[in-house]
C-alpha positions as CSV (number, residue, x, y, z in Angstrom):
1,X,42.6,-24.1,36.5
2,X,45.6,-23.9,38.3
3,X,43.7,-25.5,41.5
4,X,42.6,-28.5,39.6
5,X,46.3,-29.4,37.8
6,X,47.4,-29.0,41.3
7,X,44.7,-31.7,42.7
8,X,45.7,-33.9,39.8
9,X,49.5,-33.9,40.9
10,X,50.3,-36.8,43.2
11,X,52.8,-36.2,45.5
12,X,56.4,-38.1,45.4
13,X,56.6,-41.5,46.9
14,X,53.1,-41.7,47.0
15,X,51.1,-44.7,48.7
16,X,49.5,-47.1,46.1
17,X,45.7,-47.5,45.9
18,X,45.4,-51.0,48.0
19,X,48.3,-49.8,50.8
20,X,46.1,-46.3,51.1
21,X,42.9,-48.3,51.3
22,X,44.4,-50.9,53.9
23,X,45.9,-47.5,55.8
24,X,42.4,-46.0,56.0
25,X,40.1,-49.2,56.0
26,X,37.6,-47.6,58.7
27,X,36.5,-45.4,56.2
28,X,36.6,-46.7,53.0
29,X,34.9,-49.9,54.7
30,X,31.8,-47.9,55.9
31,X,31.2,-46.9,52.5
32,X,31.7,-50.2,50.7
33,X,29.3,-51.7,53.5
34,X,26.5,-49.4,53.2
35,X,26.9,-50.1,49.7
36,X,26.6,-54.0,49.9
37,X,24.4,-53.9,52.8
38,X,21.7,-51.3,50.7
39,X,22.2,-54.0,47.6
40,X,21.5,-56.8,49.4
41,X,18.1,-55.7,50.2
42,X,17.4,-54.1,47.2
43,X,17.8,-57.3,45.6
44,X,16.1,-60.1,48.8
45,X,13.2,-57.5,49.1
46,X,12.2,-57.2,45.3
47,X,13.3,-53.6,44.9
48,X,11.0,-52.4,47.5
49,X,14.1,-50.9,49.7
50,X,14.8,-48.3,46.8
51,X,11.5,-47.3,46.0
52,X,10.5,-43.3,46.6
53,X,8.4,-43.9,48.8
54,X,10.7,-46.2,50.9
55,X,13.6,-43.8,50.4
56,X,11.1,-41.0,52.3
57,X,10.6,-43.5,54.9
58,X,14.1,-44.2,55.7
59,X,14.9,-40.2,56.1
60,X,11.9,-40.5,58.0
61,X,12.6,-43.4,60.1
62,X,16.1,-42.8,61.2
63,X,16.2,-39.3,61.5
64,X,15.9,-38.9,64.9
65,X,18.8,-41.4,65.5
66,X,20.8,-39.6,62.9
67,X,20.4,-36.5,64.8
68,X,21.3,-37.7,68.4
69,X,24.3,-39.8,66.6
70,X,26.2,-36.8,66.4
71,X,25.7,-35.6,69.7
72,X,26.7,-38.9,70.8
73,X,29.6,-39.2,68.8
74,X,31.1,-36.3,70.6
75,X,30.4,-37.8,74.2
76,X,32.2,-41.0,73.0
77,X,35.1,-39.3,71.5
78,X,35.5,-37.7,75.0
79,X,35.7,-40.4,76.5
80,X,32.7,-41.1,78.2
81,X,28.6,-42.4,76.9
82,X,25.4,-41.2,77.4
83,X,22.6,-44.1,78.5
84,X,20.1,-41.8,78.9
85,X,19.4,-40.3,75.1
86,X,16.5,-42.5,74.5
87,X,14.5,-41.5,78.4
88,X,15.3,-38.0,77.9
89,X,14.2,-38.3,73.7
90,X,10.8,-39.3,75.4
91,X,10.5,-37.3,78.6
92,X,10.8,-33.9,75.7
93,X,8.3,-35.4,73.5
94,X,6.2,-36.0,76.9
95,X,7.1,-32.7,78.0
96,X,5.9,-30.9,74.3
97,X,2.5,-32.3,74.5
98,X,1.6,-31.1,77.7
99,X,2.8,-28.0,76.7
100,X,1.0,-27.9,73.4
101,X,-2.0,-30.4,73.5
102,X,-2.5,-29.7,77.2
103,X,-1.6,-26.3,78.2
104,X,-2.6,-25.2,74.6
105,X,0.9,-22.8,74.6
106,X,1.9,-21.8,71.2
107,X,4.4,-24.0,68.6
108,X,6.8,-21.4,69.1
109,X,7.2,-20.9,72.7
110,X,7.2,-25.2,73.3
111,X,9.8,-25.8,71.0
112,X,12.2,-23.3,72.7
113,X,11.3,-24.3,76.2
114,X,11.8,-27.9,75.0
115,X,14.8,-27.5,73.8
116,X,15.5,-25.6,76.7
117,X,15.0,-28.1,79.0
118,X,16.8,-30.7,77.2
119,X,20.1,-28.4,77.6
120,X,19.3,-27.7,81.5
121,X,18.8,-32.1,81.3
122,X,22.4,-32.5,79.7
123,X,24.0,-29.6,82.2
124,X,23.0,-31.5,85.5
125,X,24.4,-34.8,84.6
126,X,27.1,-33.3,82.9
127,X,28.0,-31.5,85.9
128,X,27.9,-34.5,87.4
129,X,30.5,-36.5,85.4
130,X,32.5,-33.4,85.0
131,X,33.0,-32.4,88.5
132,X,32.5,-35.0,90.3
133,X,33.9,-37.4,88.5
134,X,31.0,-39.6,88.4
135,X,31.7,-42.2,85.8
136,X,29.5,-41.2,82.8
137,X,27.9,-44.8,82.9
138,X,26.5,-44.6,86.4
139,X,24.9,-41.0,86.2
140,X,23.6,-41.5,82.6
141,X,21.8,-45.0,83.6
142,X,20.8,-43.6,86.6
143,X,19.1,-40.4,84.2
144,X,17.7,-43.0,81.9
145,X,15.5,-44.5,85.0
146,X,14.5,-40.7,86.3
147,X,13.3,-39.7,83.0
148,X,11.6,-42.7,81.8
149,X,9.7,-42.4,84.7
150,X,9.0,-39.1,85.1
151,X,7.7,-39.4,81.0
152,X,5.2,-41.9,82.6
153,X,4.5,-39.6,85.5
154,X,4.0,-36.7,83.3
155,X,1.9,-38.4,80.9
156,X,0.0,-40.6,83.6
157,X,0.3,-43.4,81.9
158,X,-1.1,-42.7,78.3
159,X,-0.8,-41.5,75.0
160,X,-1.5,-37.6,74.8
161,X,-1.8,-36.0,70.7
162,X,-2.8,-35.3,68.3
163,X,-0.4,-32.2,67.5
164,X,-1.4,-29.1,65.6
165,X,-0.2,-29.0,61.7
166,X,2.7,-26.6,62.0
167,X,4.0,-29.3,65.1
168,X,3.9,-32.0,62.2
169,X,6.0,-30.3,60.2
170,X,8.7,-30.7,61.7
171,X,9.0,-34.4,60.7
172,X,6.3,-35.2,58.3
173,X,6.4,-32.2,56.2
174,X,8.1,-31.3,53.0
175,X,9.8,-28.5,51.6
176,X,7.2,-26.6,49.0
177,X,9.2,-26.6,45.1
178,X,9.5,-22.7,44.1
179,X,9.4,-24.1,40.5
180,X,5.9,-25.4,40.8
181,X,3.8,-28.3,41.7
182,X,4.5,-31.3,40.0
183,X,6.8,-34.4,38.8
184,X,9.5,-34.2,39.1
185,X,10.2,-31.9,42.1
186,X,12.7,-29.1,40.9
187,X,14.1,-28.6,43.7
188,X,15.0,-32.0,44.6
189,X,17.2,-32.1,41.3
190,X,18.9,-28.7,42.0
191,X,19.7,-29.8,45.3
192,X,20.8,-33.4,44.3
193,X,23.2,-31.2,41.6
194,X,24.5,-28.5,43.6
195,X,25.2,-31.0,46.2
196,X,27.4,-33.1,43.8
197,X,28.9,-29.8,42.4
198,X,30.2,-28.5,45.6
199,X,31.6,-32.5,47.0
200,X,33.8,-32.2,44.0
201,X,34.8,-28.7,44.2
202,X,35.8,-29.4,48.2
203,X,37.5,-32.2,47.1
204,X,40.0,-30.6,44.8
205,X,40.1,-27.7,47.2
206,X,41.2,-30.5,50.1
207,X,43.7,-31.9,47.3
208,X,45.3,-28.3,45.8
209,X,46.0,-27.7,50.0
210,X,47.5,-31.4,50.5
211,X,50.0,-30.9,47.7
212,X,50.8,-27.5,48.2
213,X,51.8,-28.2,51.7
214,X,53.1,-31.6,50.5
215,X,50.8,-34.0,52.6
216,X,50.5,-37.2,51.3
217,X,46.6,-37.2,49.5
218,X,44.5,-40.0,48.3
219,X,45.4,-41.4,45.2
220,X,44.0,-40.0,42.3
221,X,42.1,-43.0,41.3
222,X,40.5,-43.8,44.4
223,X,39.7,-39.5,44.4
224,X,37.7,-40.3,41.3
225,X,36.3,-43.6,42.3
226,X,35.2,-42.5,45.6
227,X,33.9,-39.1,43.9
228,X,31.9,-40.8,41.2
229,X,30.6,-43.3,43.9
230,X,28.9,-40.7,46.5
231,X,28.2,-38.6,43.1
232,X,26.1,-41.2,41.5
233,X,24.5,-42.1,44.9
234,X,22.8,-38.4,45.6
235,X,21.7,-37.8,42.6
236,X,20.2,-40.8,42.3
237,X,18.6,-41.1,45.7
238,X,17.5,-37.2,44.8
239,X,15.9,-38.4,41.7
240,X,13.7,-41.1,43.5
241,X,12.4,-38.4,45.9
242,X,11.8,-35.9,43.5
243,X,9.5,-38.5,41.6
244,X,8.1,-38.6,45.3
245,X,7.4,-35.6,47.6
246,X,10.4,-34.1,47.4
247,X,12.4,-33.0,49.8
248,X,11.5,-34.1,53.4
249,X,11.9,-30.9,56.2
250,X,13.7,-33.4,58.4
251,X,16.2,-34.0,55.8
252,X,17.1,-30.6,55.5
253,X,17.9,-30.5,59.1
254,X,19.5,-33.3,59.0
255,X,21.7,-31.3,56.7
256,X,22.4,-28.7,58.0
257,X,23.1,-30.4,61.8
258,X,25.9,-32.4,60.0
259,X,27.5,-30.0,58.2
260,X,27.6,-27.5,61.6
261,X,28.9,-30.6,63.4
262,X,31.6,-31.4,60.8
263,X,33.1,-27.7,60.3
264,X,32.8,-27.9,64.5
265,X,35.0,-31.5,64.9
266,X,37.4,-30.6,62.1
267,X,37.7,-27.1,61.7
268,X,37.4,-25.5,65.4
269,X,39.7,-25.8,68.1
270,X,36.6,-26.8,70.4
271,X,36.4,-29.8,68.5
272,X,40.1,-30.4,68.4
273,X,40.4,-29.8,72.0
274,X,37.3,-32.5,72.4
275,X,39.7,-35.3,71.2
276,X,41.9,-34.8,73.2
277,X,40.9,-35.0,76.2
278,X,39.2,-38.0,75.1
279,X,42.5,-39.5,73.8
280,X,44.6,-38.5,76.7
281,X,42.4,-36.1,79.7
282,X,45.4,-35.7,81.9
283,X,48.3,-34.9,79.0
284,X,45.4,-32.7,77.8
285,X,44.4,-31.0,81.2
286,X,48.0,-30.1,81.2
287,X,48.2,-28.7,77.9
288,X,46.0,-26.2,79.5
289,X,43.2,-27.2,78.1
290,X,39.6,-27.3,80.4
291,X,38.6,-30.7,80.3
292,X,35.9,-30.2,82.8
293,X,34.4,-27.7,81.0
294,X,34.9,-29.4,77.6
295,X,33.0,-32.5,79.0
296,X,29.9,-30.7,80.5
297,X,29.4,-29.0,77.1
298,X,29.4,-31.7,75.4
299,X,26.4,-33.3,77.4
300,X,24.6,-30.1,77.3
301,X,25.0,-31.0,73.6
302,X,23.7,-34.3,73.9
303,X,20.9,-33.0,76.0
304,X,20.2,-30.1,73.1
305,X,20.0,-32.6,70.7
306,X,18.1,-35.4,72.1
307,X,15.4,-32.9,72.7
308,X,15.0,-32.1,69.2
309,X,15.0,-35.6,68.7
310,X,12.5,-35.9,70.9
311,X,10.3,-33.2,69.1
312,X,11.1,-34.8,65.8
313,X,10.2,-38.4,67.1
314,X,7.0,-36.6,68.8
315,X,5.7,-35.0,65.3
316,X,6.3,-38.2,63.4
317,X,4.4,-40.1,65.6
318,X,1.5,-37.0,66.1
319,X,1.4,-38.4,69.6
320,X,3.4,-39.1,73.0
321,X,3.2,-42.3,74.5
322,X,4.9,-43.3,77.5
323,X,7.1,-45.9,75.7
324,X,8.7,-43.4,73.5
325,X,12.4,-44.1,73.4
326,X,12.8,-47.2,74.6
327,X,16.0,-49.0,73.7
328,X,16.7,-46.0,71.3
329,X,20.2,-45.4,73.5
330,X,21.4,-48.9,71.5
331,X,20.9,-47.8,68.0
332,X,22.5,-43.9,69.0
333,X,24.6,-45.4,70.4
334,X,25.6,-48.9,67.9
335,X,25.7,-46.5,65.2
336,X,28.3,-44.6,66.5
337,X,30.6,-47.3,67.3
338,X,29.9,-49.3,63.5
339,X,30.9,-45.4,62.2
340,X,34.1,-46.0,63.2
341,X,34.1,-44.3,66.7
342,X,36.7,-45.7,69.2
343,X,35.6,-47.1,72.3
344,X,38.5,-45.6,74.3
345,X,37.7,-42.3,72.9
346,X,39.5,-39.4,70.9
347,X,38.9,-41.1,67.5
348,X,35.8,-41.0,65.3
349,X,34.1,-38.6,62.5
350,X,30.7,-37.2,62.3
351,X,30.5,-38.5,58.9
352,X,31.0,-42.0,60.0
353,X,28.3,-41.9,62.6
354,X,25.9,-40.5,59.9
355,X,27.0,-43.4,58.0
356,X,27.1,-45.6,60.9
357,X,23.2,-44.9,61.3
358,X,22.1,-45.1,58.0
359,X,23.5,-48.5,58.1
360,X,21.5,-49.7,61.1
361,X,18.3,-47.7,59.2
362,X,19.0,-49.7,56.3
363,X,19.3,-52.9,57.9
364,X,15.9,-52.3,60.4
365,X,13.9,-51.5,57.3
366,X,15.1,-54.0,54.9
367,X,14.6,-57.0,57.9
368,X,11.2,-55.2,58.6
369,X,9.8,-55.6,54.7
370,X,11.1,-59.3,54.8
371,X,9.1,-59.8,57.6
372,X,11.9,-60.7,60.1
373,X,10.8,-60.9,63.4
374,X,12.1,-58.2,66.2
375,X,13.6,-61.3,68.2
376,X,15.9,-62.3,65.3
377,X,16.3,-58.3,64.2
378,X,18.1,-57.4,67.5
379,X,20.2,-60.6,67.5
380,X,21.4,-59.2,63.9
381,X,22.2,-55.8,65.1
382,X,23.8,-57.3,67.8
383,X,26.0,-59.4,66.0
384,X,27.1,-56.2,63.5
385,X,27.8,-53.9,66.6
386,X,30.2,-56.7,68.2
387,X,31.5,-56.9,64.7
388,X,32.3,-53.4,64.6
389,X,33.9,-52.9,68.0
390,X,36.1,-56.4,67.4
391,X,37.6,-54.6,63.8
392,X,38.6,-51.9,65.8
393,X,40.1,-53.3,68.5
394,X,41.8,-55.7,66.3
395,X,43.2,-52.9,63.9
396,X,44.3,-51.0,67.3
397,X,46.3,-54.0,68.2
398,X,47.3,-54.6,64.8
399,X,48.7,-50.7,64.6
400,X,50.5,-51.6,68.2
């Protein structure tokens, strides 16, 4: 009790709602476009965009890009960009079926070794960048040629599937409802619930610490608003899947890599330690901290995690075809940037980039039910990631 009438206490001299909003307009903006952009083709596409069955898809869909986002995000917030995501995404999902289709090894020891060699991927042109001080944009274009065709060598040129059931699952299957088969799915709701319970609960938490220590918090008002927005948003999007399937496995990975990722950027002094040396290497080298070091982990990161992209890509698809990833490094790597990500590095939030790549998810799928062709699709997406980096630059020059 004491907690909450703390949360509820605004702290002297506080920031009105519109200055507070204007002071954190990356964030507030992200949400309030996702918003508008997820209504507008709600309403041009019939109500097709919200339907269950849609709202699986679009889990389904962007997941993969969603999980190499926050790899990426890290690589941009120190300072440097990985081209190759989308070569090495396919080379893995190349690399699994030979294993499993071809070789005929177990589910359990191709995974591993995939994921495996998407590490030992991101440690050799890490190294690269890191020691030798190869610009990060020369050694990652150079990886996304070697891969791509070493995916085509691998493969020799076709498709190679299908995969075994429990290879599936890692994309297309769902998680089974303790409380019984039916409509609606249990689960989902108690999810959907808890999930709202425990936003709330960590916001208050965030709020009790900010006035305690006397840190000026978000305005009450715009607490609530903001609260009752996201509230209203999972249960509702919990509700549609439970009428559905339920909950997707991929979804639950999704999850848990964002969560990890989070506590990792804002609660670690790894992550700390990442942003700066992306806003300032040689002020941070000095510090003491290892910026080498720090930069080759986080492509072995990138690597990790475009392997299991890879795998997750691979299991949607129940095959590997040599064109697998192609052009996938421009959504990673647009979503990060439209999540609020810096170009210069040292500034950016996993949750943005999640956001960030729901919004390009949102807006391929809503173009792709209207029937828009791919021509006019990437001149869009182009438009909204030159968009994205211009606000930025003009709020850094604005803040000058």
């Amino acid at each position: 009790m004491d907690q909450i009438e703390q949360a509820n206490s605004e702290p002297s001299g506080g920031l009105g709602i519109g200055a507070y909003i204007a002071r954190h307009i990356r964030e507030y903006g992200l949400l309030f476009a996702l918003i508008a952009i997820m209504l507008f083709f709600q309403i041009v596409t019939g109500g097709t965009l919200l339907k269950p069955v849609n709202i699986t898809n679009l889990f389904l869909q962007n997941s993969y890009i969603i999980i190499m986002a926050l790899g990426m995000l890290l690589v941009i917030v120190g300072g440097n960009i990985d081209l190759s995501v989308g070569s090495v995404m396919g080379f893995i999902g190349a690399f699994a079926a030979v294993l499993i289709v071809s070789m005929d090894l177990p589910v359990a020891v191709a995974i591993p070794a995939c994921l495996v060699m998407g590490m030992a991927i991101g440690a050799v042109q890490g190294y690269f960048v890191a020691y030798w001080k190869i610009p990060s944009f020369i050694v990652t274009l150079a990886g996304m040629l070697v891969f791509r065709g070493l995916s085509l060598w691998l493969l020799e040129g076709q498709s190679i599937g299908p995969f075994p059931k429990s290879f599936q699952a890692l994309s297309t299957g769902f998680i089974a409802d303790p409380f019984g088969v039916g409509r609606p799915n249990m689960l989902a709701l108690a999810v959907g619930v808890a999930a709202v319970v425990l936003l709330v609960w960590l916001g208050l938490r965030a709020r009790s610490r900010d006035a305690r220590y006397g840190i000026e918090g978000e305005p009450l008002g715009l607490f609530v608003l903001r609260n009752a927005i996201v509230a209203v948003a999972l249960l509702f999007v919990t509700w549609k899947l439970a009428w559905f399937r339920g909950l997707p496995n991929v979804l639950l990975s999704m999850v848990i890599l964002t969560i990890i990722y989070v506590f990792v950027t804002e609660r670690t002094t790894l992550g700390r330690r990442v942003y700066a040396v992306g806003g300032n290497s040689k002020a941070a080298k000095l510090s003491g901290i290892r910026t080498e070091r720090l930069t080759f982990l986080t492509f072995v990161n990138m690597g990790l995690l475009a392997a299991l992209a890879g795998l997750v890509f691979a299991a949607r698809l129940n095959t590997a075809t040599p064109k697998a990833g192609f052009a996938v490094e421009l959504d990673v790597i647009a979503a990060v940037f439209i999540g609020g990500a810096s170009m210069s590095g040292g500034s950016g939030k996993i949750i943005g980039a999640v956001v960030g790549a729901f919004i390009m998810g949102v807006m391929n799928n809503g173009m792709s039910i209207l029937g828009i062709g791919i021509d006019y699709q990437q001149v869009i997406k182009g438009l909204v990631l030159l968009a994205a980096v211009f606000f930025d630059v003009y709020n850094k020059n604005k803040e000058a």
